[in-house]
N, C-alpha and C positions, 0 to 999 in steps of 0.2 A: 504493500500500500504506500504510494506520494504524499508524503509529509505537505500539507500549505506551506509550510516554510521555505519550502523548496521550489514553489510553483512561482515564477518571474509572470509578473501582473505588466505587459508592454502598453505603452500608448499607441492607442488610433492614429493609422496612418495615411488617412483619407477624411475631408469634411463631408461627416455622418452626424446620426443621433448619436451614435457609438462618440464618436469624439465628444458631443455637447455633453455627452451625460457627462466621460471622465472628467472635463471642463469645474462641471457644477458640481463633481464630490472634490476634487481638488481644492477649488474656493471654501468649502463647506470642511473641509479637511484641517485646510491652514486658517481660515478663522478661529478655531476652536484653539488652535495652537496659540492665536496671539495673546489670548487671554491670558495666562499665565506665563508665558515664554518667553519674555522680553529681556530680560536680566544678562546685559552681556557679561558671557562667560568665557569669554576668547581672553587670546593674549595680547589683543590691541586695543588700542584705544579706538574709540568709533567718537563724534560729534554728537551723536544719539544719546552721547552718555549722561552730558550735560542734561540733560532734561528729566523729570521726575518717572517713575514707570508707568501713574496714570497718562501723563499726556504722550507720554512714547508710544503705547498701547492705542492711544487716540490715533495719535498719526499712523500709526501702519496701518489701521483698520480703515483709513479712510483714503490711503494709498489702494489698498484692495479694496474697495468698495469703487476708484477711480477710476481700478485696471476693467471690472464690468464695463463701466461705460463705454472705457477706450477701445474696448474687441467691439460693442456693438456697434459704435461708430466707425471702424474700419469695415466690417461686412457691410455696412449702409452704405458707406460709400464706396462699395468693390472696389478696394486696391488689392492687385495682386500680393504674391510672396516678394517677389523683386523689387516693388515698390515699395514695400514696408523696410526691405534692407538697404537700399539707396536713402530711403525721407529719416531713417533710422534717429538720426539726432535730432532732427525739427520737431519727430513723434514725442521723441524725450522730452525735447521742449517744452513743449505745448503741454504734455502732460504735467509735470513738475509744475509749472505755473497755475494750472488748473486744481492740480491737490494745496498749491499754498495759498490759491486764493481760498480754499473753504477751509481749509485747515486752520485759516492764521485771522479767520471775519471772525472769530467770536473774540481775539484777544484784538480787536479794534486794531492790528495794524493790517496796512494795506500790501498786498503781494507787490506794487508798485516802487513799495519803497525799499525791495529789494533789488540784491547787486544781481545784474543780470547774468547768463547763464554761461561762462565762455569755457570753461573744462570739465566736460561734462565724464564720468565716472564709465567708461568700457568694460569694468567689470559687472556691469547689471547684467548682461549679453542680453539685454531688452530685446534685439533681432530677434534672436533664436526662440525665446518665451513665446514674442507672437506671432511665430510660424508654428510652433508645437498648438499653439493654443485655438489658431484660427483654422490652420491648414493640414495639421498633423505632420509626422514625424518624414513620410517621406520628400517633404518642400526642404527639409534639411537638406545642404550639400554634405554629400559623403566624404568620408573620412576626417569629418570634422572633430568627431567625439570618437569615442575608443570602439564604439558599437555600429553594426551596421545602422541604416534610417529606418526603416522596416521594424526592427526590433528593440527598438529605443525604451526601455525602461520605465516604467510608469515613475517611480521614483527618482530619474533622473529630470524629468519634467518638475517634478515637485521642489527638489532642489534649486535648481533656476528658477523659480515662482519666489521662493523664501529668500532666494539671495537678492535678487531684484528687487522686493520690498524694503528689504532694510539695505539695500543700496540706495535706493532711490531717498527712503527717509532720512541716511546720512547726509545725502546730497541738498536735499530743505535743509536741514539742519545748522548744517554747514553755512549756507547761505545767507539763512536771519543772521546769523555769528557773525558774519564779515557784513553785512549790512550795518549792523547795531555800531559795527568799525569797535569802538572804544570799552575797555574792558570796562569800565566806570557804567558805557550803558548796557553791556551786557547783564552787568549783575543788578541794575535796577529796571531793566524789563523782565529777566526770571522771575525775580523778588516781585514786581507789582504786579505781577499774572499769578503767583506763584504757579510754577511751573519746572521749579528747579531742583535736581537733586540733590541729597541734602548734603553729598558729598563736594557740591561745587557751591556753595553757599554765601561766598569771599571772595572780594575781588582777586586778591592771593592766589586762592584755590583754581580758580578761573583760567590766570594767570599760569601758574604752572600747566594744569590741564592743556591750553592751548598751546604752551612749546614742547611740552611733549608730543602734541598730536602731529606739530611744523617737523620734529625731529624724527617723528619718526615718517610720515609722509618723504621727507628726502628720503631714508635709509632706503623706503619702499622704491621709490622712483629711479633710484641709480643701482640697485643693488639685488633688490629681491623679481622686479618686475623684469628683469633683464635676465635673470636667472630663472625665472618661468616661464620665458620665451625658451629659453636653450632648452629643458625640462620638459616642456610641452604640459606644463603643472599650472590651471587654473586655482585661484583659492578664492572659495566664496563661501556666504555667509547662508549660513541656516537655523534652524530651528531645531535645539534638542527638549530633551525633557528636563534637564538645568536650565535651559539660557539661549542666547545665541553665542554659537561654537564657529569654530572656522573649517573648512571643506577642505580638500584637495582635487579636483575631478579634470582628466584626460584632456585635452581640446590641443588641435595641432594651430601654431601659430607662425602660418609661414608668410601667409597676408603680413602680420605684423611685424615680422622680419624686415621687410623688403621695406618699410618704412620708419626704421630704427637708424637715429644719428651715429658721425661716424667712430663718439666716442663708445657708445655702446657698440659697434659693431666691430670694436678695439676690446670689448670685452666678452663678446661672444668667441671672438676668434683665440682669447687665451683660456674660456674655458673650454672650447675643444682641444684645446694643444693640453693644456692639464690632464682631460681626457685620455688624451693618446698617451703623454708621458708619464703620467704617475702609475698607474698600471706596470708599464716596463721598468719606471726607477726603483719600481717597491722590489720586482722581481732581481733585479738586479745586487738591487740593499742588503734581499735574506741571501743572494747568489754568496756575494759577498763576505757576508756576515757566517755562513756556514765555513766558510773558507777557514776564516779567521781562528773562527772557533774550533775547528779542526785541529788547525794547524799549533793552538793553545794545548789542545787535551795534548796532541803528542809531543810540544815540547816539554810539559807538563809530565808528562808519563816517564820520558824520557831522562828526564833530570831526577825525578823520582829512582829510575832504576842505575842512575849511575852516582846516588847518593848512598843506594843499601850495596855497591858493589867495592866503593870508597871504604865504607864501616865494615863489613864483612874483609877487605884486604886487612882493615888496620886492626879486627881479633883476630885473624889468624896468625896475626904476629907470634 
């Protein structure tokens, strides 16, 4: 007898009812998760942090309650798969402005007087969510993900829904923050909303929070994103039963090669040569190192058997 544990639940690879249902237990899935699952649990720092768990919890639910609208109004206006991946940022756009205008009307400021949108967040993979979501898995380009399109993983879709969402709320997030510009009015629009966690409470607090978040965004941008290009290692955010944890998941990145500066492409080229050479230098090191040791045991032995051959001359005396 087939264990359920064992039986791989794929997404719909064709616009059917079959896909609308998986659609609506997906939404119906991950609402239930935001309830309690907000709590970041990762090892970074996210912009989300700053903000209390009731209003974090507000904004995701109203992130996805935004994303409904935004599939019915692509099927409304029949845009193809192609078209969704070419308008890809303008989609973001639009939508992002759309969740901060109702998101941010009840605390009386205006989405207007935010800083407008110029680097927008590539790791939501927005594209791909709403291609699985409107078109099913085989509008995927193959060999993108580690899996044929056909066979795409119910739970791989779910993961890009989760990471998207609290991408997308980092990215609001992020925004009021550099809007508000000054740490002074940071901490007196959390504090007059109350809206703040109680861990960012002080301009201080504030204050450290956001160069850690500068310090580590660089580490991120020269170091680790560069090294998930070579790796072919996505890292996105999800939903555990702690918190929000951090991913790993497959996606080949050779689109995003081919448009990497050329100091990074000074650091792609030395972790392949690392590649090639540490492999052979290690082999080389124990090669080496066996030698040595060798050639120790028997001077070792050696000196041993000509110290009891010295003492044995000198009783025989």
């Amino acid at each position: 007898m087939i264990s359920n544990q064992n039986i791989i639940k794929y997404w719909p690879n064709q616009p059917s009812i079959k896909l609308n249902h998986a659609v609506v237990d997906l939404f119906i899935e991950t609402e239930r998760k935001l309830i309690l699952r907000t709590k970041n649990k990762s090892n970074e720092y996210l912009y989300l942090d700053i903000l209390n768990i009731i209003t974090k919890t507000e904004l995701l639910q109203t992130i996805l309650s935004e994303l409904k609208e935004l599939i019915l109004d692509i099927i409304e206006i029949n845009l193809n798969s192609k078209t969704i991946v070419k308008l890809n940022r303008k989609i973001q756009k639009i939508f992002i402005n759309r969740v901060s205008k109702k998101f941010f009307f009840k605390f009386r400021y205006s989405e207007t007087k935010l800083n407008t949108i110029e680097n927008l967040n590539e790791n939501n993979l927005a594209d791909y969510l709403l291609t699985y979501l409107i078109f099913g898995s085989s509008y995927i380009e193959e060999k993108i993900f580690l899996f044929e399109t056909l066979y795409t993983p119910y739970n791989h879709v779910r993961v890009l829904l989760e990471n998207f969402i609290i991408q997308i709320a980092n990215t609001i997030t992020k925004r009021l923050i550099y809007s508000l510009n000054e740490t002074a009015n940071i901490h007196q629009f959390l504090r007059k909303q109350n809206i703040s966690n109680k861990l960012y409470t002080s301009s201080r607090t504030i204050v450290l929070f956001l160069n850690n978040l500068k310090w580590q965004n660089f580490i991120k941008s020269q170091i680790y994103d560069i090294k998930s290009l070579y790796s072919e290692r996505q890292k996105v955010l999800i939903f555990s039963t702690e918190g929000i944890i951090t991913k790993n998941i497959y996606m080949s990145n050779n689109n995003k090669i081919k448009r990497v500066n050329n100091i990074s492409l000074i650091f792609l080229f030395w972790l392949e040569i690392k590649d090639l050479l540490i492999p052979k230098t290690e082999k080389l090191v124990i090669q080496i190192a066996k030698y040595l040791l060798y050639c120790l045991i028997n001077l070792l032995s050696n000196s041993i058997l000509i110290l009891i051959r010295i003492l044995v001359f000198y009783l025989n005396k």
